[in-house]
C-alpha positions in Angstrom: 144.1 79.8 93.7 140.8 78.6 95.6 139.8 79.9 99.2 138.5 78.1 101.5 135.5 77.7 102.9 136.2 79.9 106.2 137.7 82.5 104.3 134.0 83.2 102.2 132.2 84.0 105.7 133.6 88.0 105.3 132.1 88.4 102.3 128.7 86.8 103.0 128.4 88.5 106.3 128.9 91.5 104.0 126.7 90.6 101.3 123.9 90.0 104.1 124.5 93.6 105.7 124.2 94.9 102.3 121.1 93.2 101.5 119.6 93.7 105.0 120.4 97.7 104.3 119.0 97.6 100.6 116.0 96.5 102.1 115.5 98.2 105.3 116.6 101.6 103.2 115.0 101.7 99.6 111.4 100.8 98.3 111.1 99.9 94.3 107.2 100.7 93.4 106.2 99.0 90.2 102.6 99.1 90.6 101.9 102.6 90.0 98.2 102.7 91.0 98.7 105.4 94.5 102.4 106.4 93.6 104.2 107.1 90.7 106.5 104.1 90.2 109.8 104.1 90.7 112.9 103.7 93.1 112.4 105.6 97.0 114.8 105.9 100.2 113.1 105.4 102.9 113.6 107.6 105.9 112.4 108.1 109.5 110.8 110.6 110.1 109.6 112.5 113.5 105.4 112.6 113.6 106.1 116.3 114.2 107.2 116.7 110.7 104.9 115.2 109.0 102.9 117.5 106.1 100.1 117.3 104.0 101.6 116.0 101.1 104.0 113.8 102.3 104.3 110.4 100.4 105.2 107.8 103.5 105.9 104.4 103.7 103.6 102.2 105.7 103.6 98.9 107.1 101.0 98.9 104.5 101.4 100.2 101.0 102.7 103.6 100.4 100.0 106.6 100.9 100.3 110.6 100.4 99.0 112.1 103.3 96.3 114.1 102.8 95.2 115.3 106.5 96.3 115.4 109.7 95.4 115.6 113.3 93.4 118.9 113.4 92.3 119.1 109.8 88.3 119.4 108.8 87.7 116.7 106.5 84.7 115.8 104.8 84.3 111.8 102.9 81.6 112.9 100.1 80.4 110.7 96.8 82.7 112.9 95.3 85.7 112.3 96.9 87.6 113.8 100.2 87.1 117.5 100.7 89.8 119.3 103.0 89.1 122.3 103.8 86.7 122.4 101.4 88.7 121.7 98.9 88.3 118.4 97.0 91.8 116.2 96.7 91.6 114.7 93.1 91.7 111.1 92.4 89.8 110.2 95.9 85.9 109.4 94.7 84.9 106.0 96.0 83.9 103.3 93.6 80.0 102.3 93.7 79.5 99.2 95.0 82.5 99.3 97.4 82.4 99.6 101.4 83.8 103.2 101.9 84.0 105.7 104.8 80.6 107.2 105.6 80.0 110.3 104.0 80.1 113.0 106.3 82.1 116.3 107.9 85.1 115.0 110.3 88.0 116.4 112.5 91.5 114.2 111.8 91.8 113.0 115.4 94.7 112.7 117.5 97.5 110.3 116.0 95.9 109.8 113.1 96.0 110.6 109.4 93.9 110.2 105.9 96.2 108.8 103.8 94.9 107.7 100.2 97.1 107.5 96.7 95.7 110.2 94.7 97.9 109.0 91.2 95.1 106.2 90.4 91.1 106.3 91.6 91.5 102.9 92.4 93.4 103.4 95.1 92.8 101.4 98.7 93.2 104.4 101.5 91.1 106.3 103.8 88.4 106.9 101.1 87.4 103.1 102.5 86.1 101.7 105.2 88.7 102.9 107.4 89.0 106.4 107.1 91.6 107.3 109.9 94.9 105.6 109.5 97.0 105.4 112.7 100.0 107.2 112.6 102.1 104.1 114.5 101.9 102.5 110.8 104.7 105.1 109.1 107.5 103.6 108.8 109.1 106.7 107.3 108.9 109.5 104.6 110.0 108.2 101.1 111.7 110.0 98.5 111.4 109.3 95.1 115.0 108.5 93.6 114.0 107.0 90.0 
């Protein structure tokens, strides 16, 4: 028994939806250089919930957020301070553009995002330093 042609469209309108889902839902990180890899779902999540700490998906690569709007921050030679307290992982490399050293307030709609797994990380330890919170796509959660 052979179906037609007509009579595949159910299934790859379903196959599409499922793919469009597994996308649009789940992140697989293999790098492992700012985030452990591994398997997340991908959530939205209100800017009002947002912690320090949170590991969020960006338009961009995936980033732990290290401050937000309010937060004393300092970018120092030997890494980002906040609160005084320096976040491991976050030197700048020599010979890289990076934020300039100095004592900051997170501003408004903003965030310091950096992966603190790998020193090689790309975040706010370089030349951009604030990252706008518009880019979160959601929180992810780490399933494998």
């Amino acid at each position: 028994m052979s179906l037609r042609p007509t009579e595949y469209i159910p299934l790859i309108v379903l196959i599409m939806l499922l793919q469009f889902w597994v996308q649009t839902s789940y992140m697989l990180n293999i790098s492992g250089s700012s985030t452990p890899a591994g398997l997340y779902r991908v959530h939205s999540i209100p800017r009002a919930d947002l912690r320090r700490g949170d590991i969020v998906a960006l338009r961009l690569p995936v980033k732990q957020i290290l401050a937000l709007p309010g937060d004393h921050v300092s970018f120092t030679p030997d890494g980002i301070r906040r609160d005084g307290t320096l976040i491991r992982n976050t030197a700048p490399e020599a010979g890289i553009p990076h934020c300039p050293f100095g004592e900051y307030v997170v501003p408004k709609y903003f965030f310091v995002g950096d992966g603190t797994l790998n020193p090689d990380s790309w975040g706010s330890r370089y030349s951009f330093c604030f990252i706008p919170q518009s880019l979160i796509e959601g929180e992810v959660i780490r399933i494998w």
